[in-house]
N, C-alpha and C positions, 0 to 999 in steps of 0.2 A: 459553428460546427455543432450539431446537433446530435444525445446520445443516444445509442439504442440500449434496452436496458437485458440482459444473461445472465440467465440462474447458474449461478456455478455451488454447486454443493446446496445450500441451502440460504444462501446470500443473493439476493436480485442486486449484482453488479454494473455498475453505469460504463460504458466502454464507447470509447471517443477516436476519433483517431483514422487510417486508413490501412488497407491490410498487408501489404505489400514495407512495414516497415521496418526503418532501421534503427530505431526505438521501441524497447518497450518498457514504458511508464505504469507501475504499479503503485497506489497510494491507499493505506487503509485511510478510510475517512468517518467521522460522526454523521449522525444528524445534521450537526450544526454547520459542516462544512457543504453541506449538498447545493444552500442557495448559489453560494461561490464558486461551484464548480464550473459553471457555462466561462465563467469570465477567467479562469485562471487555466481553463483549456485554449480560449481564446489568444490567453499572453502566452504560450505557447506554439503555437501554431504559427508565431510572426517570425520565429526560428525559418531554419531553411531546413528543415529536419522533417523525415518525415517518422512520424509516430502513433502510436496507438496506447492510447491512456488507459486503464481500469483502476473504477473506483470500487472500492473493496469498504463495503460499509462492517461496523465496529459494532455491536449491541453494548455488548459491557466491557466499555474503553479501559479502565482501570483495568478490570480479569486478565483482557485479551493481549493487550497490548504489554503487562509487565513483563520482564524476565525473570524474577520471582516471587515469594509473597515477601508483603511488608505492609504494616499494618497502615492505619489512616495516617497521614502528613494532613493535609486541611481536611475540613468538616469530619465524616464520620464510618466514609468508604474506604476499607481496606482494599491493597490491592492484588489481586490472585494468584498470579505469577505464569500466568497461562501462554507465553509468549512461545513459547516451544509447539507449542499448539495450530497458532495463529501461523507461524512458519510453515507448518508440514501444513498446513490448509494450502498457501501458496505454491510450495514444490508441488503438491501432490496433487493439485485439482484446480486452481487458479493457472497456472503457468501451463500445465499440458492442456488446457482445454483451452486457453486460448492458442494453442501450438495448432491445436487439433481445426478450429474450428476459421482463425486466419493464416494464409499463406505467408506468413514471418520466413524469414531467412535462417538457416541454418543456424550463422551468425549474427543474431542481432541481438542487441547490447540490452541487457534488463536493468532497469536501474528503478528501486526501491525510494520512495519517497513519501514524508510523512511529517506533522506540525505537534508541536506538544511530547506528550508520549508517545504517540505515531511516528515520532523523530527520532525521541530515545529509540525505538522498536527497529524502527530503519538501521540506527548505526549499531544497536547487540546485534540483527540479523545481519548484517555486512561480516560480525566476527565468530559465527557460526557456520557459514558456507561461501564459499566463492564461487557463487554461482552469480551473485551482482557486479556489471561492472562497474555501479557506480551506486553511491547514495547521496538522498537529498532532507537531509533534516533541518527543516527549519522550527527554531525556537525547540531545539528539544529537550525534553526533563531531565537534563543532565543531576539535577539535583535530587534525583531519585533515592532513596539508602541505598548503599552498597555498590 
């Protein structure tokens, strides 16, 4: 499965998937996850499901992705607490522009997913809106402060 890549806001989004579906897979991602992504849409798609994935790349993973500030835990980056941020980016211009631009169903299931603090981020955002019917955090920084 091959992605086509969608400027949404100011982020060139990687969007995977087909339009007509009954998933829709949201994942903020780094740099570092980009090589893996062909292959981890792939172990996806062996589902009977059908879905539409967007890859939501992260600049400044610590900023964006925290739910507030705290200062450095390893080396020497604090982190910004900008997660509220990176939220309303999703409702408000990530989710209606793919609303707008594939024919998704009324109802179909959005579900938030993310590795790291992309995890953390996934499971604070699942308790700020119910608008997810589901989250997927793997390995997440649960050991965050606070």
């Amino acid at each position: 499965m091959t992605a086509q890549t969608m400027q949404i806001g100011n982020k060139p989004c990687r969007i995977y998937g087909e339009p007509h579906a009954e998933y829709l897979l949201l994942q903020m991602t780094g740099e570092h996850e980009l090589q893996s992504m062909e292959s981890e849409v792939t172990a996806i798609a062996q589902s009977a499901h059908h879905f539409l994935f967007a890859a939501i790349p992260v600049e400044s993973w610590n900023d964006a992705l925290s739910p507030w500030k705290s200062p450095a835990v390893w080396g020497k980056q604090g982190f910004g607490g900008n997660a509220a941020d990176t939220l309303r980016f999703l409702t408000e211009q990530v989710i209606p522009t793919l609303e707008q631009q594939y024919p998704l169903p009324e109802n179909v299931k959005i579900i938030l997913g993310g590795y790291s603090l992309a995890g953390l981020f996934a499971l604070w955002a699942s308790t700020q809106t119910d608008l997810f019917y589901g989250v997927a955090a793997a390995s997440p920084s649960v050991w965050f402060p606070g």
